[in-house]
PyMOL Python script that loads the backbone (N, CA, C, O; Angstrom):
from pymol import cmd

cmd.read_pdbstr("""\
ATOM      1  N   UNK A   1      95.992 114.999  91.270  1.00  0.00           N
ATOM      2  CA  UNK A   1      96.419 113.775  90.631  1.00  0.00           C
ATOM      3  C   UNK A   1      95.332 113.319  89.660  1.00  0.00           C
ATOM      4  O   UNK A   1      94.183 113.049  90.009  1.00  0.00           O
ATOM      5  N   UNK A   2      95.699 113.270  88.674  1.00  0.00           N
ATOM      6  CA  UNK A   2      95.189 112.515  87.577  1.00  0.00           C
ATOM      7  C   UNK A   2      94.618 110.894  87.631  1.00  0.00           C
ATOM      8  O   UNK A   2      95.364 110.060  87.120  1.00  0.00           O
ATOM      9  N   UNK A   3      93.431 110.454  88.181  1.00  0.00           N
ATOM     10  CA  UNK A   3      93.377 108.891  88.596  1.00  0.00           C
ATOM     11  C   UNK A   3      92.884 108.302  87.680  1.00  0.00           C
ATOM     12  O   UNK A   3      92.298 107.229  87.829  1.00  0.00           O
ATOM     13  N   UNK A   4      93.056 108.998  86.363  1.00  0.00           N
ATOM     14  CA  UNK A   4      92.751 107.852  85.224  1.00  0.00           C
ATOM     15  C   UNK A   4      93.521 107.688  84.554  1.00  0.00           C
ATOM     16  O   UNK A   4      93.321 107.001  83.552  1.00  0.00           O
ATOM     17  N   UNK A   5      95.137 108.436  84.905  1.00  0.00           N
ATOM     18  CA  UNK A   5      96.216 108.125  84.511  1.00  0.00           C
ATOM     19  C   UNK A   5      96.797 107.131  85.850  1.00  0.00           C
ATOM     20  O   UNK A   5      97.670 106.329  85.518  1.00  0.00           O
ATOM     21  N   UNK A   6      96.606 107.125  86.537  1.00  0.00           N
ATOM     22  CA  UNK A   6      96.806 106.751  87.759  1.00  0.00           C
ATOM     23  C   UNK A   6      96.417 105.124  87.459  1.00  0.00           C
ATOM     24  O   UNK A   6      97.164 104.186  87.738  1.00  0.00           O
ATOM     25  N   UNK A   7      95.126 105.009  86.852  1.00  0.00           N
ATOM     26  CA  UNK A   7      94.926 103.524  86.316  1.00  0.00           C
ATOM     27  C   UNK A   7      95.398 102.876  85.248  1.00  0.00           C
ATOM     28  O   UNK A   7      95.581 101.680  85.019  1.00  0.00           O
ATOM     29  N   UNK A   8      95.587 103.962  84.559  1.00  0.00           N
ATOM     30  CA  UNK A   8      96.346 103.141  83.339  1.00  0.00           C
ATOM     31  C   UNK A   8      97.012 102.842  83.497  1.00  0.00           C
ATOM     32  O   UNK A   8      97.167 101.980  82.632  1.00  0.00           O
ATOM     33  N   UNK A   9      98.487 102.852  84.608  1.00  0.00           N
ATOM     34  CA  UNK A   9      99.628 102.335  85.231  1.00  0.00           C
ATOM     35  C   UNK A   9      99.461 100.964  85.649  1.00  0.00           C
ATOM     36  O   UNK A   9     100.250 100.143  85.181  1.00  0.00           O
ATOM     37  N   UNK A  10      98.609 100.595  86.413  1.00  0.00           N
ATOM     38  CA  UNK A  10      98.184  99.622  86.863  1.00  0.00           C
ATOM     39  C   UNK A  10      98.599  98.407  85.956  1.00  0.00           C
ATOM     40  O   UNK A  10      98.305  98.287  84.766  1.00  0.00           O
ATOM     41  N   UNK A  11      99.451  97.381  86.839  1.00  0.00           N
ATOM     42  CA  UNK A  11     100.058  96.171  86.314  1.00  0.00           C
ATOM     43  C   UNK A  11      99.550  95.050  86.545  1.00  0.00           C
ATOM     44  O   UNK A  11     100.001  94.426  87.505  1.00  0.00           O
ATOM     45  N   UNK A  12      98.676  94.573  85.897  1.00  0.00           N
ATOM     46  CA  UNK A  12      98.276  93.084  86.007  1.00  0.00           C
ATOM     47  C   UNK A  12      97.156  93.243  86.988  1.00  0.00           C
ATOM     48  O   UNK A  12      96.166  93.958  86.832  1.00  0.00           O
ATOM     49  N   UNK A  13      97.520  92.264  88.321  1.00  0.00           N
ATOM     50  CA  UNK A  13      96.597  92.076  89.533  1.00  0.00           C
ATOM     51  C   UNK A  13      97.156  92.798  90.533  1.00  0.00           C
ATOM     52  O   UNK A  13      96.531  93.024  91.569  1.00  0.00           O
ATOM     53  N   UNK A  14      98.404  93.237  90.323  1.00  0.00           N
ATOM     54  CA  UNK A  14      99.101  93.533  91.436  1.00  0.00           C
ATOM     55  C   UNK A  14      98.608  94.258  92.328  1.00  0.00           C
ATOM     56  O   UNK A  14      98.045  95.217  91.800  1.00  0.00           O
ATOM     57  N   UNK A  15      98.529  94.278  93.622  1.00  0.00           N
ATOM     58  CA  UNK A  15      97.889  95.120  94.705  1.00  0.00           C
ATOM     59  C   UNK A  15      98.462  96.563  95.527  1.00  0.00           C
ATOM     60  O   UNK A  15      97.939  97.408  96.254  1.00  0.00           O
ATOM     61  N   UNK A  16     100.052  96.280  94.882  1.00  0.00           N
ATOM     62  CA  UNK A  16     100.317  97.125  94.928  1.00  0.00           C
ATOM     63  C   UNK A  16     100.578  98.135  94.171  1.00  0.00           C
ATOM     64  O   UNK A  16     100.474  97.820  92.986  1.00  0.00           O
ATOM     65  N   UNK A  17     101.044  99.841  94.429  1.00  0.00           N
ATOM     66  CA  UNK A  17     101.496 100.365  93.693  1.00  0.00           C
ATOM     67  C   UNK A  17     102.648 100.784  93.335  1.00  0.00           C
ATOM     68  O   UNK A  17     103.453 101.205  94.166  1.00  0.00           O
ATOM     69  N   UNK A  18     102.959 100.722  91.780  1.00  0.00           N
ATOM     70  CA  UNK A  18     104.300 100.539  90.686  1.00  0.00           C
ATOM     71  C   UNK A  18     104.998 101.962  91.181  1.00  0.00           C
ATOM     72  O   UNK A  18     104.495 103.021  91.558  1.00  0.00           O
ATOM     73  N   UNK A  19     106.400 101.522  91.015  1.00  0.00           N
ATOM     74  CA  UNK A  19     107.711 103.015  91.000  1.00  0.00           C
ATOM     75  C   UNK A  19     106.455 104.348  90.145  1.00  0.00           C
ATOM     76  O   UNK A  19     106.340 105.498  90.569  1.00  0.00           O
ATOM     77  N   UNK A  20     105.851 103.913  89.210  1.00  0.00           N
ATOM     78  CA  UNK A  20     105.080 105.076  88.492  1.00  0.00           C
ATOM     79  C   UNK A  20     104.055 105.949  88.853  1.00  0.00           C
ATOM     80  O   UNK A  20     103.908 107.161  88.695  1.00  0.00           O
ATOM     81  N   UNK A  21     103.111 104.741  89.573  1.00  0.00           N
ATOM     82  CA  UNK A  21     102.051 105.070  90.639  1.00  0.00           C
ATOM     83  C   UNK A  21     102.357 106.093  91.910  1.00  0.00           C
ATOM     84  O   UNK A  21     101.512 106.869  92.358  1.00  0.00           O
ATOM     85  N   UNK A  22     103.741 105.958  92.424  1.00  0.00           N
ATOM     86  CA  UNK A  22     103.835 106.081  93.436  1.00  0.00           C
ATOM     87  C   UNK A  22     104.352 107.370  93.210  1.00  0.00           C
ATOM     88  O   UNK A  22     104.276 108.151  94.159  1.00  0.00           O
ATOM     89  N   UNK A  23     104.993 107.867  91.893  1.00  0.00           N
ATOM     90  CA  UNK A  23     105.557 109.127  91.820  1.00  0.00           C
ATOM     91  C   UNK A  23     104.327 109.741  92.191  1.00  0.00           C
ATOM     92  O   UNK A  23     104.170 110.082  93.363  1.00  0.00           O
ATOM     93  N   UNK A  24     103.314 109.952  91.228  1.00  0.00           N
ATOM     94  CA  UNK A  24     101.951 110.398  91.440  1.00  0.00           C
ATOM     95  C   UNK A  24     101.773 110.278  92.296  1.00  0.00           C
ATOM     96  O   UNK A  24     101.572 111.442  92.641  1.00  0.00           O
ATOM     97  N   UNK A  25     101.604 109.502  93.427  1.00  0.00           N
ATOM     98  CA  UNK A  25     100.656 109.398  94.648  1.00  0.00           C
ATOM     99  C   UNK A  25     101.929 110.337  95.457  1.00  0.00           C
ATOM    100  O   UNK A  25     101.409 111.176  96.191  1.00  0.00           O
ATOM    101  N   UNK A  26     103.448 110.383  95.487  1.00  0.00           N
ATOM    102  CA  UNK A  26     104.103 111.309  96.249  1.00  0.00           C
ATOM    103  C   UNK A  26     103.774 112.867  95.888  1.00  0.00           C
ATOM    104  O   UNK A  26     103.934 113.743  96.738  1.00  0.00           O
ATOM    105  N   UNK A  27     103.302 113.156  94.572  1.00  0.00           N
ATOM    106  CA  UNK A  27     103.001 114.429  94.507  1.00  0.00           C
ATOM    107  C   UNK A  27     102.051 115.168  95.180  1.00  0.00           C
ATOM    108  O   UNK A  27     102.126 116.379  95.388  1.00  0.00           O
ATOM    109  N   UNK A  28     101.074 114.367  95.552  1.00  0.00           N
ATOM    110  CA  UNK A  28      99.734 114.669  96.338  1.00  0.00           C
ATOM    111  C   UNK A  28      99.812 114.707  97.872  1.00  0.00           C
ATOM    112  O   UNK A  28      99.306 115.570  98.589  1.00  0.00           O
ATOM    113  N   UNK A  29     100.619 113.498  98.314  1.00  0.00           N
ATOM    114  CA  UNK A  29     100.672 113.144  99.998  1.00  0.00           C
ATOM    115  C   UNK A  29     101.549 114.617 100.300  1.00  0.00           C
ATOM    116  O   UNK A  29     102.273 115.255  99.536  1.00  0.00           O
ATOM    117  N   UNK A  30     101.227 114.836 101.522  1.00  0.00           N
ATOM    118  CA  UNK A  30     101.959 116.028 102.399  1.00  0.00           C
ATOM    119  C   UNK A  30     103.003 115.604 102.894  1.00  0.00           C
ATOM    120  O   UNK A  30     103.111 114.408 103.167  1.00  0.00           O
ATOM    121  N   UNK A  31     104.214 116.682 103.168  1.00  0.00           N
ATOM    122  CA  UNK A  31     105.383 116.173 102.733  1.00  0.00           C
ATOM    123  C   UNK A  31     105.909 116.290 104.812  1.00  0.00           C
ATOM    124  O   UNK A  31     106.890 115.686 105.245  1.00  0.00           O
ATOM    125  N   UNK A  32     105.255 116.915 105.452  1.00  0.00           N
ATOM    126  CA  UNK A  32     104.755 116.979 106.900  1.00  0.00           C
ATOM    127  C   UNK A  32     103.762 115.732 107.369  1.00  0.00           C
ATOM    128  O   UNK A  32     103.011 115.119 106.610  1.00  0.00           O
ATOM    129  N   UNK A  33     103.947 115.470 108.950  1.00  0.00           N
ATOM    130  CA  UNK A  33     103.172 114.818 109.344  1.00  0.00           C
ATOM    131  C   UNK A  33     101.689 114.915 109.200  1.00  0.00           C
ATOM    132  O   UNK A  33     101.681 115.633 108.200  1.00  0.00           O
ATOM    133  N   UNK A  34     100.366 114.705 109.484  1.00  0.00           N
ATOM    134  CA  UNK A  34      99.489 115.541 108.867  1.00  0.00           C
ATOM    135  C   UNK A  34      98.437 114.544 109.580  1.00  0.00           C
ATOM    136  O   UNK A  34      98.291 113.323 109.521  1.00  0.00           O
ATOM    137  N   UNK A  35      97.753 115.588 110.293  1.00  0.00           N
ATOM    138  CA  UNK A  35      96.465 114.895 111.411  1.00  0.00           C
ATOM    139  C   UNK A  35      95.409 115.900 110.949  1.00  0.00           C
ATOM    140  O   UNK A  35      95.528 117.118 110.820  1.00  0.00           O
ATOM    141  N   UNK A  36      94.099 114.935 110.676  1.00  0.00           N
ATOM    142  CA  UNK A  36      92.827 116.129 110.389  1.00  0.00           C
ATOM    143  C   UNK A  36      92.418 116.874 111.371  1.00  0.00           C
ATOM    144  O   UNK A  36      91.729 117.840 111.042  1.00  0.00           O
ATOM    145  N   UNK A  37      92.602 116.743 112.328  1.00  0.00           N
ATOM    146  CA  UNK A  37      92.250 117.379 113.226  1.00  0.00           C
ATOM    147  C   UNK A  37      93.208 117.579 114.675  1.00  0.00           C
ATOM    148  O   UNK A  37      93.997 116.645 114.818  1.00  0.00           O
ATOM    149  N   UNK A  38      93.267 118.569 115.700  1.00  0.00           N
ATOM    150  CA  UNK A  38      94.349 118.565 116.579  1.00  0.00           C
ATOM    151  C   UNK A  38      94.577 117.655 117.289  1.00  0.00           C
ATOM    152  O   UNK A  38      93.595 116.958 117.545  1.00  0.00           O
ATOM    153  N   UNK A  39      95.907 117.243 117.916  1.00  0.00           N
ATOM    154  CA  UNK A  39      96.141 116.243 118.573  1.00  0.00           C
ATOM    155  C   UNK A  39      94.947 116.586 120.269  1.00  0.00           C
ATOM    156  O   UNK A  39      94.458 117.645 120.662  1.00  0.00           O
ATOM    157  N   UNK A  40      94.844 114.891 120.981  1.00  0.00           N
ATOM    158  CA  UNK A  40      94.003 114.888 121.713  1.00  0.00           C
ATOM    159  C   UNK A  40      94.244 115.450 122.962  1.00  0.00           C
ATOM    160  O   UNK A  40      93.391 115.467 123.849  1.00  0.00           O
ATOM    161  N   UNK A  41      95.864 116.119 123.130  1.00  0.00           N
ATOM    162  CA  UNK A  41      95.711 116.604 124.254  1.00  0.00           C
ATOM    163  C   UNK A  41      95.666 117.929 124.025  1.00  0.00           C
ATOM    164  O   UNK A  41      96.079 118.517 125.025  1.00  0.00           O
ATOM    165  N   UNK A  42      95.243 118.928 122.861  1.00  0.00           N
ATOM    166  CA  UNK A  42      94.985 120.318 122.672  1.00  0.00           C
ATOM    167  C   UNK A  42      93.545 120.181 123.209  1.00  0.00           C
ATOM    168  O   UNK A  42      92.530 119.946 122.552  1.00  0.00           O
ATOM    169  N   UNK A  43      93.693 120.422 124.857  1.00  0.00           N
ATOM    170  CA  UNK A  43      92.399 120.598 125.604  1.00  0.00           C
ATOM    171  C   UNK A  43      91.554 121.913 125.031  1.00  0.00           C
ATOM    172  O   UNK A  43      90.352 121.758 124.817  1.00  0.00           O
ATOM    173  N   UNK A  44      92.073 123.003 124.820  1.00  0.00           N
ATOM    174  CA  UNK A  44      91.234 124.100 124.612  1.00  0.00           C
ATOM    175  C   UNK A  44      90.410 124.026 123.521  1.00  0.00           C
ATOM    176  O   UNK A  44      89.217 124.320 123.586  1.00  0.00           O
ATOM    177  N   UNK A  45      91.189 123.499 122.102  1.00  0.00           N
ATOM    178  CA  UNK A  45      90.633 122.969 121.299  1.00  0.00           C
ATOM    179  C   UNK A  45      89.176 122.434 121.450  1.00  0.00           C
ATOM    180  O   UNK A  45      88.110 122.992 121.190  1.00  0.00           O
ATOM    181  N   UNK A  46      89.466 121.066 121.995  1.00  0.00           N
ATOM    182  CA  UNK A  46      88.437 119.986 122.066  1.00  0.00           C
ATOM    183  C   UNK A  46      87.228 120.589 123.356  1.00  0.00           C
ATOM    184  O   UNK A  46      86.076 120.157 123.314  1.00  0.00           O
ATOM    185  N   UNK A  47      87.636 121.571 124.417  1.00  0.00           N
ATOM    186  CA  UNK A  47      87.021 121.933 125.480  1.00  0.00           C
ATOM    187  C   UNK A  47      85.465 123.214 124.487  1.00  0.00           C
ATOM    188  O   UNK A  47      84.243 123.323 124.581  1.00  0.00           O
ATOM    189  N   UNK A  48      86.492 123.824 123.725  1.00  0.00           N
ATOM    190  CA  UNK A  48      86.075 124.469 122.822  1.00  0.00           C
ATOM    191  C   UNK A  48      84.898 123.807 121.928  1.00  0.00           C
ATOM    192  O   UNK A  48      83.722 124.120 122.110  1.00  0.00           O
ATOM    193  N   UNK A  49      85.430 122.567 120.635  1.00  0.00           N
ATOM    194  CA  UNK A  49      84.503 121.569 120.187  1.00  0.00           C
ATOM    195  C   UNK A  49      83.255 121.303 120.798  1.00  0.00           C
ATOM    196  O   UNK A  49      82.115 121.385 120.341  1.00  0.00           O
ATOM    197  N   UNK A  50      83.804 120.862 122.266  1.00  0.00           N
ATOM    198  CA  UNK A  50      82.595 120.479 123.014  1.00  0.00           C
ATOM    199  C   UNK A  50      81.321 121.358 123.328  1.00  0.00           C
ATOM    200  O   UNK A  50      80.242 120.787 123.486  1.00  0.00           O
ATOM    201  N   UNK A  51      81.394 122.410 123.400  1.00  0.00           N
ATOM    202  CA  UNK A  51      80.282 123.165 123.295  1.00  0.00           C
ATOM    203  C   UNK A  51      79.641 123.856 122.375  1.00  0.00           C
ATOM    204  O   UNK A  51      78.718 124.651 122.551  1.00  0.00           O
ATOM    205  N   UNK A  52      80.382 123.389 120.929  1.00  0.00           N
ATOM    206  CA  UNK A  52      79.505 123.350 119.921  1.00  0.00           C
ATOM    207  C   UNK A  52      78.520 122.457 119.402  1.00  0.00           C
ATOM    208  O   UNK A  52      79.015 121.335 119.293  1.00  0.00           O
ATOM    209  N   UNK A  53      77.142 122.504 118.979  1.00  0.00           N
ATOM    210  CA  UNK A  53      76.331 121.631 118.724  1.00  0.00           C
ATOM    211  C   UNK A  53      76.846 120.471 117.750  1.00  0.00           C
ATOM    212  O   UNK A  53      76.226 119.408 117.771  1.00  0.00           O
ATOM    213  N   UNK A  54      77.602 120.569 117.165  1.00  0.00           N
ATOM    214  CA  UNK A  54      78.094 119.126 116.450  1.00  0.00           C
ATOM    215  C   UNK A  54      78.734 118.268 117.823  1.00  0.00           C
ATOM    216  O   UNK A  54      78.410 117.109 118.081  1.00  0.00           O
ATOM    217  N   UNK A  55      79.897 119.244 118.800  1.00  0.00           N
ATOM    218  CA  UNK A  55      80.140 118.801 119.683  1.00  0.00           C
ATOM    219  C   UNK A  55      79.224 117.614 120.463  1.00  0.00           C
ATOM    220  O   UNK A  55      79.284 116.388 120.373  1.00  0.00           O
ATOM    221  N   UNK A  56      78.649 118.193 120.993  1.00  0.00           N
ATOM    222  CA  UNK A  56      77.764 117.974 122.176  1.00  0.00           C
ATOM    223  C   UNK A  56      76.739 116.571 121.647  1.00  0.00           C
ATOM    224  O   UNK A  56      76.220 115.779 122.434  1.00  0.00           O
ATOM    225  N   UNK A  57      76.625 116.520 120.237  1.00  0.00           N
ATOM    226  CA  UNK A  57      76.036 115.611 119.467  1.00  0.00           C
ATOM    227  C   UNK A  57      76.870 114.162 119.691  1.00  0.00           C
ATOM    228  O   UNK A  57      76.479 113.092 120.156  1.00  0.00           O
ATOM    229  N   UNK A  58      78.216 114.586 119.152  1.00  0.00           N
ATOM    230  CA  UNK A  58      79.571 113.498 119.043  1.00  0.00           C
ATOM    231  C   UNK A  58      79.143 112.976 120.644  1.00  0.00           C
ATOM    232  O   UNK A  58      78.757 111.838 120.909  1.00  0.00           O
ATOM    233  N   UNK A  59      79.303 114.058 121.599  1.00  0.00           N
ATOM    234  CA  UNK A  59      79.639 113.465 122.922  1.00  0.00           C
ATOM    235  C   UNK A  59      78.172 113.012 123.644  1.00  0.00           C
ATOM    236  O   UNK A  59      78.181 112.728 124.841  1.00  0.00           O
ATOM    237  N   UNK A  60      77.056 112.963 122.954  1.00  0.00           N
ATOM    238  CA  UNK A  60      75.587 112.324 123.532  1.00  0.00           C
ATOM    239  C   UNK A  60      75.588 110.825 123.013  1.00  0.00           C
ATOM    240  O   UNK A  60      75.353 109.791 123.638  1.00  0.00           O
ATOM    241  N   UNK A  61      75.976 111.048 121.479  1.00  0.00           N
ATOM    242  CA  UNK A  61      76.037 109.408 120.704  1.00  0.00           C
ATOM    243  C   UNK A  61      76.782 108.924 121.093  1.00  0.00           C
ATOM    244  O   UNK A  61      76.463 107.735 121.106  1.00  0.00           O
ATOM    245  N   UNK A  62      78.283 109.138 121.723  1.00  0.00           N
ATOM    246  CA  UNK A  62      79.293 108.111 122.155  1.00  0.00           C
ATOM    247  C   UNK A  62      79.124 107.973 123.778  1.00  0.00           C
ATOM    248  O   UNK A  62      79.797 107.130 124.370  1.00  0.00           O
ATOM    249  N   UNK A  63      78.227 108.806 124.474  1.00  0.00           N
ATOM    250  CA  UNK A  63      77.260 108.300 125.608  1.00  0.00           C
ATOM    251  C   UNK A  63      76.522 107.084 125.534  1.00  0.00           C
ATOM    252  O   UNK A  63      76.633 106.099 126.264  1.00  0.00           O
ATOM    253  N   UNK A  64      75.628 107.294 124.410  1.00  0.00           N
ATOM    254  CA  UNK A  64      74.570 106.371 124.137  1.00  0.00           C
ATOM    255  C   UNK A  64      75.255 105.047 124.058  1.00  0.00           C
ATOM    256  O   UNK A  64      74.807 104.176 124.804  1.00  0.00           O
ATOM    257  N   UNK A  65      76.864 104.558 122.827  1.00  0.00           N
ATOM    258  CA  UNK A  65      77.206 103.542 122.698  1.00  0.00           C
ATOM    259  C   UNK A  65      78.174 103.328 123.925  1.00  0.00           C
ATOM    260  O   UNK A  65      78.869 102.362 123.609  1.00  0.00           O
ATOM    261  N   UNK A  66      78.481 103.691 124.951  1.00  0.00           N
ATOM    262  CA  UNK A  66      79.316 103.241 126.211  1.00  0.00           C
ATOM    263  C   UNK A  66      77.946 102.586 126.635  1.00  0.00           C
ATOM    264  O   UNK A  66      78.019 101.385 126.894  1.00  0.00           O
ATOM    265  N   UNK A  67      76.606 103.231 126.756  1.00  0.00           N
ATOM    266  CA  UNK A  67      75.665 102.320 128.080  1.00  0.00           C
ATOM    267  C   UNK A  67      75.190 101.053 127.240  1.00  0.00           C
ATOM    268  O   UNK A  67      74.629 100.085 127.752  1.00  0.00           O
ATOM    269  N   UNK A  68      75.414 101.151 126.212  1.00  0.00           N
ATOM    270  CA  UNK A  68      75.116  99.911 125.018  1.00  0.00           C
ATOM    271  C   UNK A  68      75.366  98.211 125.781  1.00  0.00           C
ATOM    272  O   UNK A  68      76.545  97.873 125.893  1.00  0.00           O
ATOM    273  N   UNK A  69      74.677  97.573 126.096  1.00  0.00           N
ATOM    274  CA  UNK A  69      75.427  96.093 126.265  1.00  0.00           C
ATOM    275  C   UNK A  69      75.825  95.558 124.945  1.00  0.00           C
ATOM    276  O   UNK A  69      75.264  95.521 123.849  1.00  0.00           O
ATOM    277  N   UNK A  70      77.507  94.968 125.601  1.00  0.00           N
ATOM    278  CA  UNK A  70      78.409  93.959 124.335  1.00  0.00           C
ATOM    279  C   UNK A  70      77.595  93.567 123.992  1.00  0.00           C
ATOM    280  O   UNK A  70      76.496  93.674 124.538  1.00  0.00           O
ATOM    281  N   UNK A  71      77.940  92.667 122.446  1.00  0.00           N
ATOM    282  CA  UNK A  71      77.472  91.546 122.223  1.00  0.00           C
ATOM    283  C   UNK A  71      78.224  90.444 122.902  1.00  0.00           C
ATOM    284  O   UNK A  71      79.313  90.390 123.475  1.00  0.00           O
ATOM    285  N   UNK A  72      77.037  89.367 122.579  1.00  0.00           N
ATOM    286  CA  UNK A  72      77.572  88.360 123.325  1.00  0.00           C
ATOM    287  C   UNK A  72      78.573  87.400 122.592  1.00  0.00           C
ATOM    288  O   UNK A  72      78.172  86.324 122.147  1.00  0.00           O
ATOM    289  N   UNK A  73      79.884  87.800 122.470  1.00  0.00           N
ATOM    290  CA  UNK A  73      80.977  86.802 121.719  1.00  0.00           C
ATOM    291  C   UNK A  73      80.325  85.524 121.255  1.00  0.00           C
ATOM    292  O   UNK A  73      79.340  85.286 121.954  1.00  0.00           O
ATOM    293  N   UNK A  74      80.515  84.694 120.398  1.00  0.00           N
ATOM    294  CA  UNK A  74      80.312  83.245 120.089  1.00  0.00           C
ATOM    295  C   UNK A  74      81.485  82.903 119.888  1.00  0.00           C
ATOM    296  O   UNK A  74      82.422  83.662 119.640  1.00  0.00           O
ATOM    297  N   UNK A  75      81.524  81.399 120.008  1.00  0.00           N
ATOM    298  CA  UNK A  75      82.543  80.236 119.949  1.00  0.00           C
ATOM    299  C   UNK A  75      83.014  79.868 118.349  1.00  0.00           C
ATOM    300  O   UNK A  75      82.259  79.706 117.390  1.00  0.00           O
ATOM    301  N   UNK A  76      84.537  79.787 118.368  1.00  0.00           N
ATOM    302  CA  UNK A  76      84.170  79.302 116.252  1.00  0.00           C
ATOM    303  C   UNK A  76      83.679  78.344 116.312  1.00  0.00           C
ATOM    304  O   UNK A  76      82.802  78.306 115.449  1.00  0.00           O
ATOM    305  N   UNK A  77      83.731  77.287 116.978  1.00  0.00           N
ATOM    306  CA  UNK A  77      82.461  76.173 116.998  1.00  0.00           C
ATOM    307  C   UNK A  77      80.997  76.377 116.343  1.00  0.00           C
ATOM    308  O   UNK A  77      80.385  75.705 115.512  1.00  0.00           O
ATOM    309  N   UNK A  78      80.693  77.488 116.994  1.00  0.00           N
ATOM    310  CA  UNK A  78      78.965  78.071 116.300  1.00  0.00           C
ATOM    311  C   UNK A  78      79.496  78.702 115.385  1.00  0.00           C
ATOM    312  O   UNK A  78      78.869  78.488 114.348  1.00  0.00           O
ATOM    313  N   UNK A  79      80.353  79.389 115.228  1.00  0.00           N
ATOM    314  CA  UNK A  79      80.716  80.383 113.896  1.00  0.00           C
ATOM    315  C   UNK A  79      80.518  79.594 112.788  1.00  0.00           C
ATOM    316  O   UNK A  79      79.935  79.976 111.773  1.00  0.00           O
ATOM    317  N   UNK A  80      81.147  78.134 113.016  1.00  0.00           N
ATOM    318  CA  UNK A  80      82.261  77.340 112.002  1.00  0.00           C
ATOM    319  C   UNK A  80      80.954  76.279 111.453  1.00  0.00           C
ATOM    320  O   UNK A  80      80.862  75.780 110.332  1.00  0.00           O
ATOM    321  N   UNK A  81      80.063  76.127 112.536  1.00  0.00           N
ATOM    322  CA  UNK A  81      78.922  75.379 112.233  1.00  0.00           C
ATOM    323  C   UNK A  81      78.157  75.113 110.905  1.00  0.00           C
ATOM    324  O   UNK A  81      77.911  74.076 110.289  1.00  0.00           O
ATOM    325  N   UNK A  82      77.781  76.823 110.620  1.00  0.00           N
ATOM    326  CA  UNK A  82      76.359  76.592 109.353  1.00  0.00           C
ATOM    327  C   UNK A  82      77.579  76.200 108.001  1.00  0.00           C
ATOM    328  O   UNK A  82      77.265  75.641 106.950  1.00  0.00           O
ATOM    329  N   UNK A  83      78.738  76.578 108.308  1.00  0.00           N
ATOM    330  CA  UNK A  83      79.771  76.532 107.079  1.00  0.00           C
ATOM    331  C   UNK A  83      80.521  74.656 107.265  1.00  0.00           C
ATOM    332  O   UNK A  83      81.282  74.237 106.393  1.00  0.00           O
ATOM    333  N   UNK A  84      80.202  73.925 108.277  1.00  0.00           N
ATOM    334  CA  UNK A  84      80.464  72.753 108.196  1.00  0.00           C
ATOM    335  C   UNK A  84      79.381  71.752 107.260  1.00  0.00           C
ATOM    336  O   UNK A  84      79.505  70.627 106.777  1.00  0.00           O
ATOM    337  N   UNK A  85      78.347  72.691 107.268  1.00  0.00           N
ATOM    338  CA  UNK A  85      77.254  72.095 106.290  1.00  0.00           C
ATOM    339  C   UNK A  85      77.033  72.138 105.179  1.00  0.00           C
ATOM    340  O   UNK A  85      76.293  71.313 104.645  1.00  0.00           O
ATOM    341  N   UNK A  86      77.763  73.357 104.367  1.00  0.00           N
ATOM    342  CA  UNK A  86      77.560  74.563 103.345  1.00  0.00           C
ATOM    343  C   UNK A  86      78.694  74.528 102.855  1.00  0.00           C
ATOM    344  O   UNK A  86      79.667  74.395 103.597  1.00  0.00           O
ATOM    345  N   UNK A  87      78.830  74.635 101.534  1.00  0.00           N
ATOM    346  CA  UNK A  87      80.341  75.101 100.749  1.00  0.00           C
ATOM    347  C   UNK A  87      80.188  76.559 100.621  1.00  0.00           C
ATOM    348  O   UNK A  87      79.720  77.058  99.597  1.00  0.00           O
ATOM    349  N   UNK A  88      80.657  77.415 101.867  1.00  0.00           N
ATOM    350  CA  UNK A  88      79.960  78.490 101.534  1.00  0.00           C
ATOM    351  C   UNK A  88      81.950  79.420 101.049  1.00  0.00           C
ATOM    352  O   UNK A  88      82.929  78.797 101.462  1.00  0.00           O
ATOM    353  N   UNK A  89      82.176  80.588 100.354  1.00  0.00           N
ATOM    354  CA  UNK A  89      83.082  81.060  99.903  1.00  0.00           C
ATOM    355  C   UNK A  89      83.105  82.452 100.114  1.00  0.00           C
ATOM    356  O   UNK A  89      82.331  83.182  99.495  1.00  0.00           O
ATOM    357  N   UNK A  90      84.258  83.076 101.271  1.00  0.00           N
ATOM    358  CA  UNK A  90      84.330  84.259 101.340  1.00  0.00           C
ATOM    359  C   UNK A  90      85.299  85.466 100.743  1.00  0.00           C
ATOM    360  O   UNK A  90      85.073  86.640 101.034  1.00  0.00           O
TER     361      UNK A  90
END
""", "prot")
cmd.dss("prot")
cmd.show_as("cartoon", "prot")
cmd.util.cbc("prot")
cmd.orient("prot")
């Protein structure tokens, strides 16, 4: 796809994309369901993954963030606070 023809389409502010845009963007999308990678219950797959060093990496860091303590939620009260003082604009 061409995305600088792709912009020149572009109408105004609009956020979305035009009957024109969208031809283009249907030429590209897959016309099948389409997952990057195998679904989560292809155990052999992922059993497989896992004992590769990228594996074993994925599954040490998402160790590390399970023993992680939450944060501690706040109230919009404190949220809403420094902005009851402030004209602040998001």
């Amino acid at each position: 796809m061409d995305i600088k023809e792709y912009l020149t389409l572009v109408n105004g502010d609009a956020i979305y994309p035009n009957e024109q845009q969208l031809a283009l963007l249907r030429e590209v999308v897959p016309k099948e369901p389409y997952q990057p990678a195998p679904a989560y219950t292809h155990r052999t797959y992922w059993e497989d993954f896992g004992q590769t060093d990228l594996g074993k990496y994925y599954l040490e860091d998402a160790e590390a963030l399970i023993e992680r303590d939450p944060e501690v939620p706040i109230s919009d009260e404190i949220f809403g606070e420094p902005q009851s003082h402030h004209k602040i604009k998001y």
